[in-house]
C-alpha positions in Angstrom: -6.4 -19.5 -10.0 -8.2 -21.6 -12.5 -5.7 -24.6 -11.7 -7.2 -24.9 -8.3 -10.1 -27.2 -10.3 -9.8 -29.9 -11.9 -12.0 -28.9 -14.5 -9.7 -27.8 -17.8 -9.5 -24.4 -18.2 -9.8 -25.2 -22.1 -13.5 -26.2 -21.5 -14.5 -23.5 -19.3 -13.0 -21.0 -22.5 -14.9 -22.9 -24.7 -19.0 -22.6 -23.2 -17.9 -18.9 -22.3 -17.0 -18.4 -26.1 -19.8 -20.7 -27.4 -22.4 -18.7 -25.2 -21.0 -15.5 -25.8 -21.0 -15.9 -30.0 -24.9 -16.9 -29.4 -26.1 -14.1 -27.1 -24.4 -11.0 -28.1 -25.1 -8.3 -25.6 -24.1 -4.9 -24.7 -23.3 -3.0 -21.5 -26.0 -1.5 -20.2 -26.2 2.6 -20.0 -28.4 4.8 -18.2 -29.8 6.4 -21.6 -30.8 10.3 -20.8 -30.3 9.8 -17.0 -32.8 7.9 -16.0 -33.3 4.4 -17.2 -30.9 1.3 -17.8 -30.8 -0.5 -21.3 -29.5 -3.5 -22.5 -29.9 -4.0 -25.7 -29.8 -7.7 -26.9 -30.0 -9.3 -30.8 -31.6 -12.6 -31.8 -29.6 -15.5 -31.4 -28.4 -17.2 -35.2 -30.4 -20.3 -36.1 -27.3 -22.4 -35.6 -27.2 -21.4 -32.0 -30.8 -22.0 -31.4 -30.4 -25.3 -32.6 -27.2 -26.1 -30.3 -29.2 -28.0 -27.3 -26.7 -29.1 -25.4 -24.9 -25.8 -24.4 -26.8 -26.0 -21.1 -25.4 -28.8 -20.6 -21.7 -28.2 -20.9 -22.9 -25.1 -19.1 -24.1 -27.1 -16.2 -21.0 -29.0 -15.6 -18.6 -25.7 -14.6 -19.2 -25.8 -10.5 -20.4 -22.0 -9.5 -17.1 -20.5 -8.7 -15.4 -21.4 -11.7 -18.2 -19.0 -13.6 -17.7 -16.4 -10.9 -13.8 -16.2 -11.3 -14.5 -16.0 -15.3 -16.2 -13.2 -14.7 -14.0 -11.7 -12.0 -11.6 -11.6 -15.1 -13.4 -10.3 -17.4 -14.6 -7.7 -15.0 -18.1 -7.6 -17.3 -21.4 -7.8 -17.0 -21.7 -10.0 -20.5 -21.3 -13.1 -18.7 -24.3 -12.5 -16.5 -26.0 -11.8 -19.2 -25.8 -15.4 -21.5 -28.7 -17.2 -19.6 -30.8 -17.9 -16.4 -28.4 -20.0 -14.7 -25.6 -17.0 -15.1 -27.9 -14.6 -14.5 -29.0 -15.9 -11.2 -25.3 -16.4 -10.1 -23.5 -13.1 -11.5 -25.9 -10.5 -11.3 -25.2 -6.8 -10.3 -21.2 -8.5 -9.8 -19.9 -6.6 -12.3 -21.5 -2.9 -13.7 -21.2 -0.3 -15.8 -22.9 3.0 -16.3 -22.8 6.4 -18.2 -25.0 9.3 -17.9 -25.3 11.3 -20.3 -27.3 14.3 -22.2 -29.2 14.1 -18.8 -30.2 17.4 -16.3 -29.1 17.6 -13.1 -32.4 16.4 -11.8 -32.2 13.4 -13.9 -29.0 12.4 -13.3 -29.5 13.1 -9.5 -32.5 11.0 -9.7 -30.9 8.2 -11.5 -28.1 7.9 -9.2 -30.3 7.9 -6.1 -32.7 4.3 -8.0 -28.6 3.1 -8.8 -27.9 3.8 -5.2 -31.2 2.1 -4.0 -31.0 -1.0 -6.2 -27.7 -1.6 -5.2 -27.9 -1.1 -1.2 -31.0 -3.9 -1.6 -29.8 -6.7 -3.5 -28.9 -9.9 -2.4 -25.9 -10.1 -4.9 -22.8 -9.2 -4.0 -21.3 -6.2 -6.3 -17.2 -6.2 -7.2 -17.1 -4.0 -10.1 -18.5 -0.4 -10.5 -18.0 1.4 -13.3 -19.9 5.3 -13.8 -18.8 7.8 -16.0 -20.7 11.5 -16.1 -20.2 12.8 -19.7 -22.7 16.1 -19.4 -20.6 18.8 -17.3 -21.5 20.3 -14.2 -24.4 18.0 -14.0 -23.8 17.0 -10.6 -25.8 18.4 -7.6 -25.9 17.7 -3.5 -28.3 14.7 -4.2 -26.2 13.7 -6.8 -22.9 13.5 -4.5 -24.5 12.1 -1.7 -25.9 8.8 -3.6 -22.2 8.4 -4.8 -20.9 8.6 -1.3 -23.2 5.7 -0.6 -22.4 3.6 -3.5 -18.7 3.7 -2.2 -19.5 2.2 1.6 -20.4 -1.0 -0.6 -18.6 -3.5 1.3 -18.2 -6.5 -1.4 -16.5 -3.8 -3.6 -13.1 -5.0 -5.3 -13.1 -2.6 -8.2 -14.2 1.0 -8.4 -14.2 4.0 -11.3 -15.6 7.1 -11.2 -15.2 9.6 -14.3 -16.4 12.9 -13.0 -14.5 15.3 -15.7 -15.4 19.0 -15.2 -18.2 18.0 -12.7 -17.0 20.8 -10.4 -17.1 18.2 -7.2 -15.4 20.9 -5.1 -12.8 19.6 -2.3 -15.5 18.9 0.8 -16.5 16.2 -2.3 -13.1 14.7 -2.4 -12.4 14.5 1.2 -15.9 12.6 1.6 -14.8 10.3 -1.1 -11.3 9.5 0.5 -12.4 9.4 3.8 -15.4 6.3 2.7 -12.9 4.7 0.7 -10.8 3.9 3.0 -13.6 1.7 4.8 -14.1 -0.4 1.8 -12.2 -3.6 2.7 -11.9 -5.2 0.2 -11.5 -2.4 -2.7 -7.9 -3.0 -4.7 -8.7 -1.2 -8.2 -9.5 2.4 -8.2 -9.7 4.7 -10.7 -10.6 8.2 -10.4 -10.9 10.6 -13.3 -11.3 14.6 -12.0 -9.8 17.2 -14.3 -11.2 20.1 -14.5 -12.4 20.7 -11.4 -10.3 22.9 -9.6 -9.5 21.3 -6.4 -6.2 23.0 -5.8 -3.3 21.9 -3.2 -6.4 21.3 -1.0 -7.9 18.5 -2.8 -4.3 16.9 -3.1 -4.2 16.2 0.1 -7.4 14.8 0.8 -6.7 12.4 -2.1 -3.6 11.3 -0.5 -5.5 10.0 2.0 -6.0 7.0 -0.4 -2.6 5.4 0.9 -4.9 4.4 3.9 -7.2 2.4 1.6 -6.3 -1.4 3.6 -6.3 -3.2 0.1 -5.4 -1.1 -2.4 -3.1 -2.4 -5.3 -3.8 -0.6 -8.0 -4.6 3.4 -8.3 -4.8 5.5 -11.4 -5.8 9.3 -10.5 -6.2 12.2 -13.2 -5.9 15.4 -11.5 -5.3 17.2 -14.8 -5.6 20.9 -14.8 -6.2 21.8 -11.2 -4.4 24.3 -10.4 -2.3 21.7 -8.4 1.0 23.4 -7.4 3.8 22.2 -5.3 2.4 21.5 -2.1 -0.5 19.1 -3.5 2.5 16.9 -5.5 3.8 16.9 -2.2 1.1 15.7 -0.8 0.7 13.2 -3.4 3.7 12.0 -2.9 2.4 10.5 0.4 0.8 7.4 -1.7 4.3 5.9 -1.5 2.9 5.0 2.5 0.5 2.7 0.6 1.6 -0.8 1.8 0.1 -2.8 -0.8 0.0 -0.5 -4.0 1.7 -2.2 -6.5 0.7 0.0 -10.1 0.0 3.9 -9.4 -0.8 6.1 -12.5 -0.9 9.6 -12.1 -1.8 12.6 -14.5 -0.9 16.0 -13.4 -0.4 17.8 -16.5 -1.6 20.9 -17.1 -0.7 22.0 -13.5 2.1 24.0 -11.9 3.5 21.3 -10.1 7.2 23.3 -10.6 10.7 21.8 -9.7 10.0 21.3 -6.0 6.9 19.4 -6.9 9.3 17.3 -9.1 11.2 16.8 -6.6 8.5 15.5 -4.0 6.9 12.9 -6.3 10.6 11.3 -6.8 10.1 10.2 -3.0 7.8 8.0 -4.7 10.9 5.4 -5.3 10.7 5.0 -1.4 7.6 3.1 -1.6 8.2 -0.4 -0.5 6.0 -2.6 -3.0 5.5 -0.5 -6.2 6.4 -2.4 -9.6 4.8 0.4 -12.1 5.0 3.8 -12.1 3.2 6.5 -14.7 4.0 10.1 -13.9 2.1 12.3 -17.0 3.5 15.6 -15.9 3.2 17.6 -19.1 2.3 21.5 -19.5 4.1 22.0 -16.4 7.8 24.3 -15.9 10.0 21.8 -14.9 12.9 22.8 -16.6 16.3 21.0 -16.0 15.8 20.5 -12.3 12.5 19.0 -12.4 13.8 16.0 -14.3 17.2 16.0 -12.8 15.2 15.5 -9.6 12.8 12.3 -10.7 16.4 11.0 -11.7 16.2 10.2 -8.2 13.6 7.2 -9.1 16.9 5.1 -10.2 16.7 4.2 -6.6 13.3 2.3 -6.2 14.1 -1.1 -5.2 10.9 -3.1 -6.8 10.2 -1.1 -10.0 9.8 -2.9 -13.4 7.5 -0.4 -15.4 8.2 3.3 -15.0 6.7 6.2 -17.9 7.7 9.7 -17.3 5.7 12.3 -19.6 7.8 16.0 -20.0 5.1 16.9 -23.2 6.6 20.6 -23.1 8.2 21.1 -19.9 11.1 22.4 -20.9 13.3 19.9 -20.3 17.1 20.6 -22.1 20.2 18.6 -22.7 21.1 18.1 -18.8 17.6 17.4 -18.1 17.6 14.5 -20.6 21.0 13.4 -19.8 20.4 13.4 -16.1 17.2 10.6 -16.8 19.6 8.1 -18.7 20.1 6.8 -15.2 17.0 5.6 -15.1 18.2 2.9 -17.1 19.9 1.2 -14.8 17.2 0.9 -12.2 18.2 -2.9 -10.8 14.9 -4.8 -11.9 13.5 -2.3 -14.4 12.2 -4.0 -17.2 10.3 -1.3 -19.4 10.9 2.4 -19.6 8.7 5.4 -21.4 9.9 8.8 -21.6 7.8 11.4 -23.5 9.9 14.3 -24.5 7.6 16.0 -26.9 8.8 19.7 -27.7 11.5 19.8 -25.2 14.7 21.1 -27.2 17.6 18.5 -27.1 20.3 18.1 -29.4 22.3 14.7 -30.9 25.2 15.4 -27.7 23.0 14.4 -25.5 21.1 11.3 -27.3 24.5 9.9 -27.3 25.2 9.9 -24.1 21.1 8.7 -23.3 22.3 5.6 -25.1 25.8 5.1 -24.0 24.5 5.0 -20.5 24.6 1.6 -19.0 21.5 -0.9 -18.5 19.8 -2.6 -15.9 20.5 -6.2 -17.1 16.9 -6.8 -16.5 15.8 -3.7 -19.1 14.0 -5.3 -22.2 12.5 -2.5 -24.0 13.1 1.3 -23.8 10.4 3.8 -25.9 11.6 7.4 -26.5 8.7 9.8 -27.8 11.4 12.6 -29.6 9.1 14.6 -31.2 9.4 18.4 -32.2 12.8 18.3 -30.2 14.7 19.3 -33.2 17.0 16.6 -33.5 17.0 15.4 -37.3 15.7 12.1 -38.6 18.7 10.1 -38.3 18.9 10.4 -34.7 16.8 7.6 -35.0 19.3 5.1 -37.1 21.9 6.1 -34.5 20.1 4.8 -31.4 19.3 1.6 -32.9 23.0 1.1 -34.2 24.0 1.3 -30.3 21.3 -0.1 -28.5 21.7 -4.2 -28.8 20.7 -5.4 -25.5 17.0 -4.3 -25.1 14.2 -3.0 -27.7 14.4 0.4 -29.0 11.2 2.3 -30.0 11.5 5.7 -31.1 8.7 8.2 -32.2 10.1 11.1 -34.2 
């Protein structure tokens, strides 16, 4: 989007790195719940003496600075002097509480919240992770259902790991989320916090989200069990998600669960797929049914994660097809401590390509098979990139 100016991209690369090297900043962090700090060293004489920075500076037009920033998806840029300051600030932030009370951290979030709601400026990127558990109280949750009706919001991450947030939590959070217009990144990080089936299917009210391109949920040990992967499953109704991560291990997602996330391959726009599935009784079945993910029609990046599920010789087999999914162009499998033996490698590699594959990665370890399993894969494999980890 750069090539829309006619200023060289080259330059604009240049005063970021120039002004960047001089001011060296870190991300601010709410230290003990209740204060942000940014903490800043002096400049080096040789910048000091370097007077016509501001200058260069001067000649990138407004937007140009905005869309460096925008990829960067930092606050550092806002941070190099006034004249970026006044333009970026509050556009892109990131918090973490931590070794903070409840009170604290409910009070915190509620000046966050409050600061926010008021500025003038614009914010895209919000960024707050809870590292103290079950910190989290009703004053807590209800200044994070406000900072989600932020309408200028692009990208959003909340890491709220063994927070106990409860379902009525989650379904508030899905249900404001899908008013943000603009919203295409989201990342939400929940493990340990026992939301059940129940939860599942509040968060699959995400595929409503208008925007949404990009979604990486972590679920992990929830006592998720085959109706919530069905439910998950819904996200393929997303029309514009493109990349969709999810981690469900540690649940009980089972073989009919398995079997409900390969509907996945019916989604209409996704290109990447990440399924981490591990600690869960699959068996055989559950990965002869994501098999069924050979027939997404727009895939390019899929990663399937079995770390000990259980998954034998037909199981592994049965996921060779995946190779020749038409426009796949990477594949991941994670096989950790499944038992296979050297039968069923060979016929893993004598299945036939997608002419579009270039680079396959097999994680074989504690399967059993010996070491120079590894030597015969590479001798077969000529047409894309092997990587094995034994």
């Amino acid at each position: 989007f750069f090539l829309t100016f006619s200023y060289p991209i080259t330059m604009a690369v240049e005063v970021v790195s120039q002004y960047v090297c001089a001011h060296s900043m870190y991300l601010p962090r709410l230290s003990n719940g209740c204060q942000s700090q940014v903490l800043c060293k002096r400049r080096p004489k040789h910048a000091r003496r370097q007077r016509n920075d501001k200058g260069l500076l001067a000649q990138l037009p407004g937007e140009v600075i905005a869309y460096i920033s925008d990829f960067l998806q930092s606050n550092l840029l806002s941070h190099v002097c006034r004249t970026t300051w006044l333009l970026l600030q509050r556009r892109h932030q990131s918090y973490e509480i931590q070794n903070a009370s409840p009170d604290k951290v409910a009070l915190t979030l509620h000046k966050l919240n409050c600061a926010m709601q008021n500025s003038t400026h614009a914010t895209h990127t919000l960024s707050i992770e809870c590292t103290t558990e079950r910190s989290l109280t009703a004053a807590s949750f209800a200044s994070l259902y406000a900072l989600q009706t932020l309408p200028s919001l692009r990208t959003l991450s909340l890491n709220l790991k063994s927070q106990g947030v409860g379902v009525e939590f989650v379904k508030q959070l899905a249900l404001g989320l899908k008013s943000l217009p603009l919203l295409q990144n989201l990342a939400l990080t929940l493990p340990d916090n026992d939301l059940g089936d129940d939860g599942m299917e509040a968060l699959a009210e995400l595929k409503d989200v208008p925007q949404l391109q990009v979604l990486k949920l972590t679920v992990a040990a929830n006592n998720v069990g085959p109706r919530g992967a069905t439910a998950l499953a819904k996200l393929k109704d997303a029309r514009q998600l493109q990349t969709l991560k999810l981690q469900l291990w540690g649940n009980d997602i089972q073989p009919s669960g398995a079997q409900a996330l390969a509907a996945l391959k019916d989604s209409p726009s996704l290109t990447s797929l990440d399924l981490l599935l591990g600690c869960s009784q699959l068996g055989n079945a559950g990965a002869l049914a994501l098999a069924a993910l050979k027939d997404a029609p727009k895939l390019k990046s899929l990663g399937l994660n079995f770390w000990y599920c259980d998954v034998g010789d037909s199981g592994f087999q049965a996921l060779a097809e995946l190779l020749a999914i038409r426009n796949l162009q990477a594949l991941e499998l994670i096989l950790w401590g499944n038992k296979l033996s050297t039968e069923a490698v060979k016929v893993f590699v004598n299945a036939k390509p997608s002419q579009t594959l270039k680079k396959v990665m097999l994680d074989l370890r504690c399967t059993g098979l010996p070491p120079s399993t590894v030597d015969e894969l590479r001798a077969k494999t000529h047409q894309y990139n092997l990587a094995v980890a034994m």
